[in-house]
N, C-alpha and C positions, 0 to 999 in steps of 0.2 A: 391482364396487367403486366404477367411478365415478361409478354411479346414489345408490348411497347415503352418498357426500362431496356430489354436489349437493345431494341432497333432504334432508343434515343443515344444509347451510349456507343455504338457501333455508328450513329454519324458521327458522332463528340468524337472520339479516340482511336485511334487504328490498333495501337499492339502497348498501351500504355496501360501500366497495373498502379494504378492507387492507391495509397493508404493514408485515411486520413487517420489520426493518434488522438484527435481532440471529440472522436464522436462517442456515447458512453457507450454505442455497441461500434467496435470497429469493423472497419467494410470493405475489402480489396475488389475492384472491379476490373473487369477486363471486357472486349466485346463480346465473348461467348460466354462468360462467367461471372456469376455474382455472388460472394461470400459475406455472410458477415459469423463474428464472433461472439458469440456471449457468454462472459465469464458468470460463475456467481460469484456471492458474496462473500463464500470462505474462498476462492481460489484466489479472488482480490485481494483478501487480506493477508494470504499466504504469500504474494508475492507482494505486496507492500511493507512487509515485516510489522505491523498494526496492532496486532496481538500481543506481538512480544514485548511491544514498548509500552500498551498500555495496560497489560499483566504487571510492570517493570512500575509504570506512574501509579496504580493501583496501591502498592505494596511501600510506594514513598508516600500515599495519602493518608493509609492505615497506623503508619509510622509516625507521621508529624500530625494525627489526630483531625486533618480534613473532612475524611468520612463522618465521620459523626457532626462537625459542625457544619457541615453541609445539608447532612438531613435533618437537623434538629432544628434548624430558621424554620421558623412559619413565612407562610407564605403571605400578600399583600392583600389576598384574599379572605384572609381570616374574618370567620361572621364575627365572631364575640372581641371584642374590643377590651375586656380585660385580660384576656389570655394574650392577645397583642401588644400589651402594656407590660405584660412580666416579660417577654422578652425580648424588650427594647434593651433593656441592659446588656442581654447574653448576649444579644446582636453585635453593641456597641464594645462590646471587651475580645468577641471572637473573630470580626471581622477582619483585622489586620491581619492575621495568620491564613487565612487562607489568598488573600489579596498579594502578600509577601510568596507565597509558593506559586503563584500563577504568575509573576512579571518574569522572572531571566531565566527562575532556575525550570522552568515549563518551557519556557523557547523553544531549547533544541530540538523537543520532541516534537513541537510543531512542525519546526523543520524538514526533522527527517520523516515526517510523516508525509509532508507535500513533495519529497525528494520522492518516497513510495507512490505516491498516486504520478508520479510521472513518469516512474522507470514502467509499474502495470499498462500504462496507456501504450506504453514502446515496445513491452514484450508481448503482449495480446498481437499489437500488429506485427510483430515481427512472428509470433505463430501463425498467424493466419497467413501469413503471404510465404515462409516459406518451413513451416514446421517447429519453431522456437531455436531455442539456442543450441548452438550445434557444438558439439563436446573439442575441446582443442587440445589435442594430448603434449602439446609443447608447453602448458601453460599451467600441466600440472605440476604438484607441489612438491620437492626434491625432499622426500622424504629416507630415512634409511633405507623403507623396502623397496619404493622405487630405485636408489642407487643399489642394491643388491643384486635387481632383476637386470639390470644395466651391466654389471657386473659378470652376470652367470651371460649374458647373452655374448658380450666380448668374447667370454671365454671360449664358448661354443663356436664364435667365426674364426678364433686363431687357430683351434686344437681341433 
């Protein structure tokens, strides 16, 4: 099988390296070499930021009393139809609060959570094909101890 994924890809391409970003395991191919990547689940989330936002939406659910009116609906499954009948009220007094927390002020989360699953799909490939992100010391952050080390170094090429 692997004889004939090389010698289909080595007619296909001469010295072209691949990466597709939309596969959930991503794959850099070359004629002699065939990679793919597989994250798990925490490393996904780790590089999604996922965790911390919905630790973050958690703690706003807890707060404005979601949690609980979330799990306290019965479900449409209910066998006994009187216990379905007493909480047709609770339904109808609780449901706006949680329908009110889910339209704008949930948005953004959504957002930057789909912003997360598109940076993971770019830096998975961008590991696999040439080791991840590569450190840029121009771009770090001008802090006091970096102006100090700046500082003693001058000193050192003048004196």
């Amino acid at each position: 099988m692997e004889n004939i994924c090389t010698l289909d890809l080595s007619k296909l391409m001469d010295i072209i390296q691949a990466v597709d970003i939309y596969l959930p395991h991503p794959l850099t191919t070359t004629p002699t070499n065939i990679k793919f990547a597989i994250v798990s689940d925490l490393e996904r989330r780790c590089y999604t930021g996922s965790r911390r936002r919905q630790n973050y939406v958690d703690k706003l659910k807890i707060a404005k009393y979601i949690k609980d009116i979330k799990y306290n609906i019965q479900t449409a499954k209910t066998a006994n139809l009187g216990t379905y009948k007493t909480y047709q009220p609770y339904l109808l007094e609780d449901l706006p609060r949680p329908l009110q927390f889910y339209s704008q002020q949930s948005a953004p989360f959504a957002f930057y959570d789909y912003q997360g699953r598109q940076r993971v799909k770019e830096e998975v490939a961008n590991i696999i094909s040439n080791g991840g992100k590569e450190r840029n010391p121009t771009k770090k952050k001008n802090t006091k101890k970096n102006g100090k080390k700046e500082k003693e170094k001058k000193r050192k090429k003048s004196g």
